[in-house]
N, C-alpha and C positions, 0 to 999 in steps of 0.2 A: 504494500500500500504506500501512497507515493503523494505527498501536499507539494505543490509549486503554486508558486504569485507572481505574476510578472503586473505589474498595475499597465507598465508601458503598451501594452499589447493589448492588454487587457484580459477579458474572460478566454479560456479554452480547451477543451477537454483534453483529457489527456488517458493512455492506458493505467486499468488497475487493476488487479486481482483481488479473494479472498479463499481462504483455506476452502476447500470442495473436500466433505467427510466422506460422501458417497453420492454415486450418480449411477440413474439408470436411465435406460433409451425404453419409456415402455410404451410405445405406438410407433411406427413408421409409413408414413402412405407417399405418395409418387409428387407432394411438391412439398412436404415438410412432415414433421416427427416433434413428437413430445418428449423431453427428459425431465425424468425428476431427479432433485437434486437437494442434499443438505449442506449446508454453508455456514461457515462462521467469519459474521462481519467483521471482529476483532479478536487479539490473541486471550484478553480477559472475557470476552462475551460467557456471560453462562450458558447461556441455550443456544445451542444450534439451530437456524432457522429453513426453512423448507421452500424451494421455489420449484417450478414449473413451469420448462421453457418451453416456446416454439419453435425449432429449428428451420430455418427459412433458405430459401434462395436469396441472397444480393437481387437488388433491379437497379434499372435507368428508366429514366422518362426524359421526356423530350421538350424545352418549351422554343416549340417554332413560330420563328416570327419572317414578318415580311412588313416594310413600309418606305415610305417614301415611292417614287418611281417604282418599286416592285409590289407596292400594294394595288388592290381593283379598289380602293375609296377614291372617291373624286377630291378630297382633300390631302390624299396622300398617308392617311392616318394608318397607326399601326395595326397587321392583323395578326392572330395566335390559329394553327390548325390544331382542331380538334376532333373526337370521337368519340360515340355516345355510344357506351356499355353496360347492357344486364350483370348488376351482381348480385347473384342472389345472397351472400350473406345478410346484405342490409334488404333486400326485397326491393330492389330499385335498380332504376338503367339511369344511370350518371354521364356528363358530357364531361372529358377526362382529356387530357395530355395524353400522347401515345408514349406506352411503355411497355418492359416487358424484364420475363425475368435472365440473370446472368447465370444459367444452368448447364451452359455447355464450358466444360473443363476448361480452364487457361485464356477466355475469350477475350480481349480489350475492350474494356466497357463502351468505348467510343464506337469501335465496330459495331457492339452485338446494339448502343442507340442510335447509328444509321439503321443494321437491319431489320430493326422495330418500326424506325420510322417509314421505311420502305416498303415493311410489310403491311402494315395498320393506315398507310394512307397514298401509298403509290407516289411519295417524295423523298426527295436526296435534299441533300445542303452542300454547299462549298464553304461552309465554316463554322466547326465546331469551340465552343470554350467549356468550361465547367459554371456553372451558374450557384450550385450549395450542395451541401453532402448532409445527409439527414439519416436518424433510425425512425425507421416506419413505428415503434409502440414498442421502446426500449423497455418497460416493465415487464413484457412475454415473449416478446420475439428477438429473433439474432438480425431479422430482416433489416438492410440499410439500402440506400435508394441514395444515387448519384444523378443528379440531373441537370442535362446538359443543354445550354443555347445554342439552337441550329440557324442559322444566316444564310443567305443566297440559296434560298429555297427553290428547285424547280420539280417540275415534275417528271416523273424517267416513263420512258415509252410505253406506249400500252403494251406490246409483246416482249417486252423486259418486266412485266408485274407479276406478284406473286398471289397466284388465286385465294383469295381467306375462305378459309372453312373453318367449322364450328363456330362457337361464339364470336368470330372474327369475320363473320360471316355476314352479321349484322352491321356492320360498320357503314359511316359512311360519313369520311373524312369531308370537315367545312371548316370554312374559315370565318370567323367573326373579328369584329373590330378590339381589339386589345383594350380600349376601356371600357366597352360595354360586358368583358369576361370579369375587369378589376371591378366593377362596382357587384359583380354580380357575386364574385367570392365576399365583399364587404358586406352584401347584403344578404347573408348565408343562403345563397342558391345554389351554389357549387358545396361541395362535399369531399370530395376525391384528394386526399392528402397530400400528393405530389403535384396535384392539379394547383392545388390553393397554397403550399407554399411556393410552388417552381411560379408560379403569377404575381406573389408579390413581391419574389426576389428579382424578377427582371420586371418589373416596375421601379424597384431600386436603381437597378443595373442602367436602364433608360435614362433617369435621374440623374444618374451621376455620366454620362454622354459612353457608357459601356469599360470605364475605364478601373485599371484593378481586378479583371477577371483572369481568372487562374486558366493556366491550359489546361487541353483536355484531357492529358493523362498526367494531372497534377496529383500529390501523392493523396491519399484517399484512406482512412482511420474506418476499413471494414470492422466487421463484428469478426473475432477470430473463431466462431463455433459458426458452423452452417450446415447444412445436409450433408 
């Protein structure tokens, strides 16, 4: 266990551990697995305390933008594409950021958010940054979410597209005006975690004229437990 202050920098997290008495992996299914686990938060603690994890895939999400001369507003105003998806955990079809999860071995998170973005809406970018690195519900899950601003959005050919099936099936990638997305996260319409911070951080990002973004394969504080 490990205290650092820097004030200059300010807040940021940092790796830590605690003693693990015992661990057991008791569920396993094809996107995530349950462990339980005992823990002692300090070396005097009396009682060991009991957690229950969800062992998760890593994802990216995407927040792509287009404005100026590469926007259809007649004012040039900025637009986000998006995608409306059924989840049934909440019983609801959400309009989301495209994302997806980092499940193939070794893969460059930048890659596997071009080929989300390619798949979920039949566009490419000519320029990726890192936008924010976030844990999806650090009190249960290992899940972390890296999400990246896409720039010089076109679209890649129709006999270059990759046909969506299942739930990906329903898609149907649009673009709205970038402030009528931010008023709509402020005005809780939007839902979708990665959807509602990756929109307010390049609303930031905007702000400040894009300046201070991290490249894209800046280093990145995953969760060390995962599938």
């Amino acid at each position: 266990m490990t205290r650092q202050n820097n004030a200059a920098c300010g807040p940021a997290d940092e790796r830590d551990t605690r003693e693990v008495l015992s661990a057991q992996r008791v569920w396993t299914g094809p996107i995530c697995a349950v462990d339980d686990e005992m823990i002692r938060l300090s070396p005097g603690a009396p009682e060991p305390i009991r957690r229950q994890t969800i062992a998760h895939h890593d994802a990216v999400s995407i927040i792509a933008l287009r404005e100026g001369e590469e926007s259809s507003q007649p004012d040039g105003a900025a637009e986000i594409l998006m995608v409306r998806q059924y989840r049934h955990p909440v019983r609801a079809a959400l309009w989301e950021i495209p994302a997806g999860l980092l499940d193939l071995p070794e893969e460059d998170p930048v890659i596997a958010a071009a080929r989300e973005l390619a798949e979920e809406t039949d566009h490419a970018a000519e320029r990726w940054e890192t936008l924010i690195d976030f844990y999806a519900s650090p009190g249960f899950t290992t899940e972390g979410v890296r999400c990246f601003l896409a720039r010089g959005l076109f679209p890649i050919p129709v006999e270059e597209r990759t046909e969506r099936e299942a739930e990906e099936a329903e898609f149907e990638p649009t673009w709205f005006r970038f402030d009528e997305v931010l008023d709509a996260v402020m005005g809780g319409r939007l839902h979708n975690p990665s959807t509602v911070a990756g929109v307010l951080a390049a609303e930031c990002a905007r702000k400040r004229g894009y300046e201070g973004l991290r490249p894209a394969d800046a280093p990145w504080m995953r969760s060390p437990e995962s599938m």
